[in-house]
C-alpha positions as CSV (number, residue, x, y, z in Angstrom):
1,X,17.0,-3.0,-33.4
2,X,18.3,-5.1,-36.5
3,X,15.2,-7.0,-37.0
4,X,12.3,-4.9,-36.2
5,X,10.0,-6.3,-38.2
6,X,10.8,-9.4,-37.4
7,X,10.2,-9.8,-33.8
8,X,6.2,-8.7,-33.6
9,X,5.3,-12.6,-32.5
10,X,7.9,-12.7,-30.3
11,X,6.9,-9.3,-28.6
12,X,3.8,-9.9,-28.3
13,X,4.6,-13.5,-26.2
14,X,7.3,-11.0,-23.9
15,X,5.3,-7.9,-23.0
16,X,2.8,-10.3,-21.0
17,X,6.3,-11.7,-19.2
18,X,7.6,-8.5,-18.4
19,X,5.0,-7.4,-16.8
20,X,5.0,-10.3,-14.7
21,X,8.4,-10.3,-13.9
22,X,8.0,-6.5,-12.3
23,X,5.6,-7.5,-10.3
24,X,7.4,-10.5,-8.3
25,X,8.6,-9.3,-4.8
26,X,9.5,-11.4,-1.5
27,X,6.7,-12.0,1.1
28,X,7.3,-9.2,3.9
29,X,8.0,-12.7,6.2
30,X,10.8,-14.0,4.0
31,X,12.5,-11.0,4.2
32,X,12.1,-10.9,7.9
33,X,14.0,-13.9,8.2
34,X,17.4,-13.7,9.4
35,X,18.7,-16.3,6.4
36,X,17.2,-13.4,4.2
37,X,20.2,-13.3,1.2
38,X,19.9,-9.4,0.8
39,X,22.6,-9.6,-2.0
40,X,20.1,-12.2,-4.0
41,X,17.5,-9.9,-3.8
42,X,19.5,-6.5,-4.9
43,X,20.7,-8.5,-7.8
44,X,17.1,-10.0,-8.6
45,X,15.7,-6.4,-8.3
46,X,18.4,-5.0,-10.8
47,X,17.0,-7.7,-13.1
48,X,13.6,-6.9,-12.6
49,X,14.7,-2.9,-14.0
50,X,16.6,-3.8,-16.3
51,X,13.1,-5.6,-17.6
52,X,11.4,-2.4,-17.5
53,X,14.0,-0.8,-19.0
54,X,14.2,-3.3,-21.7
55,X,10.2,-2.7,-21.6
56,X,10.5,1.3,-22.0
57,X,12.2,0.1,-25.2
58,X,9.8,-1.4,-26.7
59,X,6.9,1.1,-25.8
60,X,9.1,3.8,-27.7
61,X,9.6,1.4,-30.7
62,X,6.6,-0.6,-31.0
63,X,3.6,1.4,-28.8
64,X,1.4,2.0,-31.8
65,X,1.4,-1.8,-33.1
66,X,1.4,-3.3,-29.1
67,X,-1.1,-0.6,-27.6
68,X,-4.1,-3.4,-26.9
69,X,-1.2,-5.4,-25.4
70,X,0.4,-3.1,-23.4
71,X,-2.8,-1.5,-22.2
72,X,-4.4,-4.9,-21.3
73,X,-1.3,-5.4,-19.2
74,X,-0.9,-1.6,-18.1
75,X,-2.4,-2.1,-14.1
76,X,0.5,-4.6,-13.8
77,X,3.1,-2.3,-15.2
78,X,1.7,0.9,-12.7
79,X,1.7,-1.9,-9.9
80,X,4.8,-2.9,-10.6
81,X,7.0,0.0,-11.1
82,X,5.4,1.4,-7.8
83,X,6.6,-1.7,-6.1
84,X,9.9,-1.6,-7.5
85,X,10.6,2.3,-6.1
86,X,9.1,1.2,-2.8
87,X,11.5,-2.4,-2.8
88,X,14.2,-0.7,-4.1
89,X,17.1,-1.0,-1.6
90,X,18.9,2.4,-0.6
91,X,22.3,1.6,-0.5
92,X,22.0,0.8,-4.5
93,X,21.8,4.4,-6.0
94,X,22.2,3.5,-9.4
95,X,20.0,1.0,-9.5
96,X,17.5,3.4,-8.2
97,X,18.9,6.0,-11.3
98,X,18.0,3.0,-13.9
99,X,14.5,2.5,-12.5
100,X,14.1,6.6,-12.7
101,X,15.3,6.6,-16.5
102,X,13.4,3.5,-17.4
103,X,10.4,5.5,-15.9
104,X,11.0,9.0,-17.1
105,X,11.1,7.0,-20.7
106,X,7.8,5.2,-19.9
107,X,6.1,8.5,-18.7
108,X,6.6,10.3,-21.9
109,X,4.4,8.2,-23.8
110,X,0.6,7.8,-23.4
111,X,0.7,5.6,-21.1
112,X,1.4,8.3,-18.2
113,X,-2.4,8.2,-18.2
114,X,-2.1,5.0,-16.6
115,X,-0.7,6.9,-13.4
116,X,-3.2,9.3,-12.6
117,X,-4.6,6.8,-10.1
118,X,-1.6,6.1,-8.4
119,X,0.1,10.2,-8.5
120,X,-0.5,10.9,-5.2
121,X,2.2,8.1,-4.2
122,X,4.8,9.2,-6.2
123,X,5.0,12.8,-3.5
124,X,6.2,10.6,-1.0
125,X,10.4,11.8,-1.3
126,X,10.9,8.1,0.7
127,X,9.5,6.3,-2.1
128,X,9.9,8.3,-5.0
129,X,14.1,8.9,-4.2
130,X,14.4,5.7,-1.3
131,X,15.9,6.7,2.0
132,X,19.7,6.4,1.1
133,X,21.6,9.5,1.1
134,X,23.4,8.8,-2.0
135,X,20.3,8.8,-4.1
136,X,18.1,11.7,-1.8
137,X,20.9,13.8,-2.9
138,X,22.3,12.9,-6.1
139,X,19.2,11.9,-8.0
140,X,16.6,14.2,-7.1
141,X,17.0,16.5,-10.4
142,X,16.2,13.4,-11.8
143,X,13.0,12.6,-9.9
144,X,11.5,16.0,-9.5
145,X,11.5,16.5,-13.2
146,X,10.1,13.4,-14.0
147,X,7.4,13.9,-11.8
148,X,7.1,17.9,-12.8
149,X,6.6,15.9,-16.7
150,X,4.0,13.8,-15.5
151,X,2.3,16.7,-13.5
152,X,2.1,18.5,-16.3
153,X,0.8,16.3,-19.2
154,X,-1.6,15.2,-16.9
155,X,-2.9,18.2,-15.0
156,X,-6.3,18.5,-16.5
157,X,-7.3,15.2,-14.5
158,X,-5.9,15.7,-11.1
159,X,-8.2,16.7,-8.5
160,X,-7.6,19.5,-6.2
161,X,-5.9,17.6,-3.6
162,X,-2.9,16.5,-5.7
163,X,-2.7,19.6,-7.5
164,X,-2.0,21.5,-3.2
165,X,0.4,18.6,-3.3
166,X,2.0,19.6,-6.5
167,X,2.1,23.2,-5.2
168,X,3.5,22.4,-2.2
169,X,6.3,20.3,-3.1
170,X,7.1,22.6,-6.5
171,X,7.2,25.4,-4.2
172,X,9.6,24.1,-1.5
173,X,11.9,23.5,-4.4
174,X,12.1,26.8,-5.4
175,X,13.4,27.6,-2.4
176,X,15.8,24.7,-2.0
177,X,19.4,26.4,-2.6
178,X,20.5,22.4,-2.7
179,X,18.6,22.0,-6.4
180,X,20.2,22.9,-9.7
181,X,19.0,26.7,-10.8
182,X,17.2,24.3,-13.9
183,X,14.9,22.8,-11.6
184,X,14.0,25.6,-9.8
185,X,13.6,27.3,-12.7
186,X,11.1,24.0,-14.1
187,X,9.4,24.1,-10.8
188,X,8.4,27.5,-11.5
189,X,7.3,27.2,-15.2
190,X,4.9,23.9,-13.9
191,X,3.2,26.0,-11.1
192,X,2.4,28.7,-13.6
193,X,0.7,25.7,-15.7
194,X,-0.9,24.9,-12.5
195,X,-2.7,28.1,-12.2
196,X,-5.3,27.5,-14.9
197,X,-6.1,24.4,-13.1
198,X,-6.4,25.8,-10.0
């Protein structure tokens, strides 16, 4: 933050890294192996979001001067942060949080574009909050509303099938006594965006 407009080479030698970095994961064999260190990989995962995090950073800061960069590189990034919601272990909710900020911050550039190919994914619950209680129940606020953002920025594009899907799940959650009055209330306001589309 101090030096701004001094780090453009450097930034432009990391984006292509972090990018990379998101993308590493285990083979499925390793991690069927009974020598598999689980701990390792929680703690190499937590590095790999704190990478995107450190990446939603620089989108915000620097999109406009890094946008042939970061769009060159922005398959890996979609990849990546899909993998990282599907790997992410369930027992680590606030690991799981960080990915979901880092994302939501991501999303709210122009770069949600990128998603539309991969949207229909993100209405699977398992992968979207992971299967661990503590983050199916304490951060879906979180992810419904980042995904009601996306939705909605990006509506215009989706084909019918995702926008039943969008319908579906944003109706459930009206009814879902379990969900903050806010997002109920958001869930509403996005299927009346939906209409037009429709």
């Amino acid at each position: 933050q101090i030096y701004k407009q001094n780090v453009h080479q450097e930034i432009a030698e990391f984006v292509p890294l972090i990018m990379s970095t998101i993308t590493l994961q285990p083979p499925p064999a390793f991690k069927a192996m009974p020598n598999f260190n689980r701990e390792v990989f929680v703690d190499f995962m937590s590095a790999q979001i704190k990478a995107l995090s450190f990446l939603a950073y620089i989108i915000r800061t620097f999109l406009p001067q890094f946008q042939e960069i970061i769009n060159s590189h922005s398959t890996e990034m979609v990849e990546g942060m899909i993998s990282l919601l599907r790997l992410c272990p369930m027992e680590v909710a606030s690991t799981r949080k960080e990915l979901l900020v880092a994302t939501r911050h991501i999303l709210a550039t122009d770069l949600r574009n990128k998603f539309i190919n991969s949207i229909d994914l993100l209405f699977d619950e398992d992968l979207l909050l992971g299967r661990g209680y503590t983050s199916h129940e304490s951060l879906r606020p979180l992810a419904y509303s980042t995904l009601a953002d996306l939705i909605h920025h990006v509506r215009q594009h989706l084909k019918l099938d995702i926008l039943t899907k969008a319908v579906f799940l944003f109706s459930k959650n009206i009814h879902d006594e379990t969900l903050p009055t806010s997002i109920q209330t958001m869930s509403c306001k996005l299927l009346l965006n939906l209409v037009a589309c429709i």
